[in-house]
N, C-alpha and C positions, 0 to 999 in steps of 0.2 A: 241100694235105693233105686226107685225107679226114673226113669228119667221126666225131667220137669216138660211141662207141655207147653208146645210152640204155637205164639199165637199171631205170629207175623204171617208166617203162609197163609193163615185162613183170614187175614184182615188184605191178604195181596189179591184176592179175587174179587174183590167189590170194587163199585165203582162210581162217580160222582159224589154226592155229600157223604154218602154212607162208607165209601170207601174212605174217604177221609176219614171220618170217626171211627172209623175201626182202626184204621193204619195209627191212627194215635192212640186210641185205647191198647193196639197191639204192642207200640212199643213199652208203653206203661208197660203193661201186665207182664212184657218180655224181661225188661228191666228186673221187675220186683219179684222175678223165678231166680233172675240170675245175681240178684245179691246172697241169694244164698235159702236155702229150702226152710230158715228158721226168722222170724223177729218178732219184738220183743214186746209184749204188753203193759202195759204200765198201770194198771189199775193198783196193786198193790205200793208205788209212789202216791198213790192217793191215801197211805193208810188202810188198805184192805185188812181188815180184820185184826191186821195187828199195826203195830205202830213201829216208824222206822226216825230217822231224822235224817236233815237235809246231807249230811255226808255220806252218810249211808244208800240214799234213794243216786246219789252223783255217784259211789262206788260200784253200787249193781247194774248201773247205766255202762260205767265204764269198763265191767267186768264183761258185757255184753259183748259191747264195742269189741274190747281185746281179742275175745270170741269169733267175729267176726260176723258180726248182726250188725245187719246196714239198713233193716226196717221198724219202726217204733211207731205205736199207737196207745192213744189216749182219748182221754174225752174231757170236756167240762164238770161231767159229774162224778167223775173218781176222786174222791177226797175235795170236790168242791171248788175246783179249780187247784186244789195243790196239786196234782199228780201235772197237769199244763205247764205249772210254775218250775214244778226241779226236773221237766224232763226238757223243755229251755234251755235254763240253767247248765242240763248237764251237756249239750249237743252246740249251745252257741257259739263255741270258739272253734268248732268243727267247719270245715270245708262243706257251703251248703249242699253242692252237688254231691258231693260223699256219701248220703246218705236221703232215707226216705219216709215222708212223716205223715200220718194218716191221725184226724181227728174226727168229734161226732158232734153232729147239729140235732136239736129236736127239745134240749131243754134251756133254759137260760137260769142263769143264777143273781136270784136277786136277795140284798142285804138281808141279813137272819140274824139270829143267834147263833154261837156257837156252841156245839152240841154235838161232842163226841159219841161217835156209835150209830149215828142215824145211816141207814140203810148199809151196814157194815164198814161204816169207812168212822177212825178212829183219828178224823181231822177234825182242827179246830177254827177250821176259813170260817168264818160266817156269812153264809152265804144257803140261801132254797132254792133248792133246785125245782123247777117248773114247766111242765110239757109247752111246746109252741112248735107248730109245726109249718105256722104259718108263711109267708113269702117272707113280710119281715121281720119274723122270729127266725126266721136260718142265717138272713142279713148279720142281726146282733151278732147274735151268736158265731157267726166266723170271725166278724171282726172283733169280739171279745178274746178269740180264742189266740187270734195272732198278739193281743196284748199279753196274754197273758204269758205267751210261749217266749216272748221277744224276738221273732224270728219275721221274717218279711214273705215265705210264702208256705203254703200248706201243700204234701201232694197231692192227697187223697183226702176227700171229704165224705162221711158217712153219716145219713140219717137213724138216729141213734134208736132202741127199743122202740120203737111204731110195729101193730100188732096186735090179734086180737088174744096170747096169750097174756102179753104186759100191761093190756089196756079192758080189754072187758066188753062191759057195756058200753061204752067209750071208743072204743076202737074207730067204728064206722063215724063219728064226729073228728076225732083226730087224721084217721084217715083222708078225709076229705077236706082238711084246710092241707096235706100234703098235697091234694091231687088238684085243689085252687091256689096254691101257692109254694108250698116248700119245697116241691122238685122243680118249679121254676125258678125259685131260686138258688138253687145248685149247679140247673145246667146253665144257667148266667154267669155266673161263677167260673163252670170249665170252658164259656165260651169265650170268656172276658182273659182264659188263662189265669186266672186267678189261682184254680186248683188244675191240676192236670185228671180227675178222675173223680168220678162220685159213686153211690154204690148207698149198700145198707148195713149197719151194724147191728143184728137180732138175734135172738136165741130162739127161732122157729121158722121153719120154711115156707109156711104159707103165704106169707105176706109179701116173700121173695117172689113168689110166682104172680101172685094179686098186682104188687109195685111192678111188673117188665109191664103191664096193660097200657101204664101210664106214664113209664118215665123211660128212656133210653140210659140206664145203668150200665155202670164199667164193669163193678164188680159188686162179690156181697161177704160180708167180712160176716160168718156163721158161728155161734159157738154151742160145744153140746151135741150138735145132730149128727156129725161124723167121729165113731168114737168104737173102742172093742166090744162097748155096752149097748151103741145107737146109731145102726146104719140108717135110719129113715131118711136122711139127706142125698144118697146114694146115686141114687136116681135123677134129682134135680141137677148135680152135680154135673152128671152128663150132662145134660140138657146145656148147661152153662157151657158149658165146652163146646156143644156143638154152633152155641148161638156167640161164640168168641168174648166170652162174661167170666172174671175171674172169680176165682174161690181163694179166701185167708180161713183158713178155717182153725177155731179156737178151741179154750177147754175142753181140749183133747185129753186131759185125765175127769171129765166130771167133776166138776167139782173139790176132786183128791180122793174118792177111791181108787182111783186106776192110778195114783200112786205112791198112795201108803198100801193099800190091798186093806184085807180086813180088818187086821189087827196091829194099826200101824196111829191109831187113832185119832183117824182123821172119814171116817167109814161115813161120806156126805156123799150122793148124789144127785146133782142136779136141785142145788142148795139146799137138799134138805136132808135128814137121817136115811140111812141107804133102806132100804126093804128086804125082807128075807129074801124074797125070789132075785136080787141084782148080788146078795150076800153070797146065794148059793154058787152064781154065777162068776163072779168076782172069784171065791174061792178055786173053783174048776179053773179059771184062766191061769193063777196062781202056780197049782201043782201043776199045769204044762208049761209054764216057766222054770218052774224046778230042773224038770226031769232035762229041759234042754240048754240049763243053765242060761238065765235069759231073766233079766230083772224084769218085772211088770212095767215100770212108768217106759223101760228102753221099748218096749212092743207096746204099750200104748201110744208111743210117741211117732214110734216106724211104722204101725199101722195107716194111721192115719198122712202120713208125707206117702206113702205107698199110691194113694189114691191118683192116677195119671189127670185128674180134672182139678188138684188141688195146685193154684198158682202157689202160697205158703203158708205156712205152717205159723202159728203164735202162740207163743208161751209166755206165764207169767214166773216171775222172779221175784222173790222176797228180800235178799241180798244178793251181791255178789258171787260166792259159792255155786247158789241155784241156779244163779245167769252162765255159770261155766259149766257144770252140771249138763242144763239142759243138751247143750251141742255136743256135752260125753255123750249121752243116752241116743243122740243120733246119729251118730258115727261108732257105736258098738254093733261089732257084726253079730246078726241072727241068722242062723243056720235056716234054711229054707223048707227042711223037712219040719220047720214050728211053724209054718205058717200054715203048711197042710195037716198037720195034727188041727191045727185051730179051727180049719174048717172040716174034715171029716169028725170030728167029735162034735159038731155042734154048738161051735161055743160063740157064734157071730151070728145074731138076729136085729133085726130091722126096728 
């Protein structure tokens, strides 16, 4: 593994407010390298796709835990606030400072019907979920969040899908009740110490570089763009490093191609049915796993913690098993002569 990136040196040469804000941003992001190069997603405690129950969402938690993941993220809309409720539940008798908790601001959930399956989450909160990006929709919404968490403070607070791939037409409307109010109420937030770090939670980078115009972000919690299928983020990454801005970077198997591989029947990229051209691809990474004895999700997994700009790594767990699982796959050695197969054959594009 590469070694994780230092971001106290580069926060120790500023100076006045700005050195301040870096010196705290630095220690943050210093911090949440050196819990460990992995933590732990929680979307599927929201009933991702499949359904789990409340003992099960507190074993996978504590299967993690055991593992030695000391960072967890969630949001209000993973299962509608359940995934808030049992990942609480599982962390509240825990020692606050022990560990590190990263939530998402941008929608609020108001009473519904309950209605398994809506936007793949197979909970039954009733509760709709609803964009607000406004100053006091980020308000609600943090303070719903610590109700719902039962916990007294957040560390990291993330503005959640803002975007013109998630939004649309939409975009530049939502965008600009963020840039009239919802990053102002974040960094109120980390000013008031409320939160110690805010940042964005998105599946696309554009919006990463649009949002630094207008907000003084920590970090940005990415999923999908740095991947053995999708270096587009690559570049930005840098960038983040050089301007002392952390990177969590997520679904790092796509989906689950990259870790059932083709025929593992799970052949979804980037939530949707994979395409012949990522099939052929996928396939080729596969047979260079073979030959170097090197399970695919373990080099999906070590590719992307390789990246010297990535403060950590997030994975999701479906139970326990998977939560132990994942920290195998990152602590199995890969011979080095596979990562130069991987790049002299061609098998890494942008």
């Amino acid at each position: 593994m590469s070694s994780r990136p230092s971001h106290i040196s580069d926060s120790a040469a500023a100076g006045g407010t700005a050195g301040q804000s870096n010196g705290r941003r630095g220690r943050l992001l210093d911090r949440l390298a050196q819990e460990g190069p992995l933590g732990l997603g929680t979307a599927p405690l929201g009933n991702l796709y499949r359904a789990m129950d409340d003992a099960g969402a507190r074993a996978t938690v504590d299967a993690a835990w055991d593992a030695g993941v000391r960072y967890f993220d969630t949001a209000p809309f993973y299962g509608f606030g359940l995934s808030e409720r049992r990942l609480g539940d599982a962390l509240r008798e825990r020692a606050r400072d022990a560990f590190l908790l990263s939530t998402k601001v941008g929608r609020l959930l108001r009473p519904g019907v309950a209605e398994p399956g809506r936007h793949g989450f197979l909970s039954s909160m009733p509760f709709e979920p609803s964009f607000d990006y406004s100053y006091d929709g980020i308000m609600r919404s943090f303070e719903a969040s610590l109700q719902r968490l039962g916990l007294a403070r957040i560390d990291i607070l993330l503005m959640h899908d803002i975007g013109r791939v998630t939004h649309g037409a939409d975009h530049p409307r939502h965008l600009q009740d963020a840039i009239d109010g919802g990053f102002r109420a974040m960094a109120a937030l980390r000013d008031q110490g409320a939160v110690s770090a805010i940042g964005l939670g998105v599946n696309e980078i554009e919006i990463c570089t649009e949002a630094l115009q207008y907000a003084d972000l920590d970090l940005f919690l990415v999923a999908g763009r740095y991947t053995l299928l999708n270096q587009e983020a690559g570049a930005f990454f840098d960038e983040c490093r050089i301007r002392n801005v952390g990177i969590v970077a997520a679904g790092v198997f796509n989906s689950g191609i990259l870790a059932t591989g083709t025929t593992g029947g799970s052949a979804h990229y980037d939530y949707e049915p994979a395409s012949a051209e990522i099939l052929r691809r996928v396939d080729a990474i596969e047979r260079l796993c073979a030959r170097f004895e090197t399970p695919l999700p373990a080099a999906a997994l070590q590719f992307v913690a390789r990246h010297a700009s990535i403060t950590t790594v997030l994975i999701g767990a479906g139970n326990p098993a998977e939560a132990a699982q994942s920290v195998a796959l990152l602590e199995r050695p890969i011979p080095a002569e596979f990562w130069i197969a991987l790049q002299s054959e061609g098998l890494l594009a942008g």
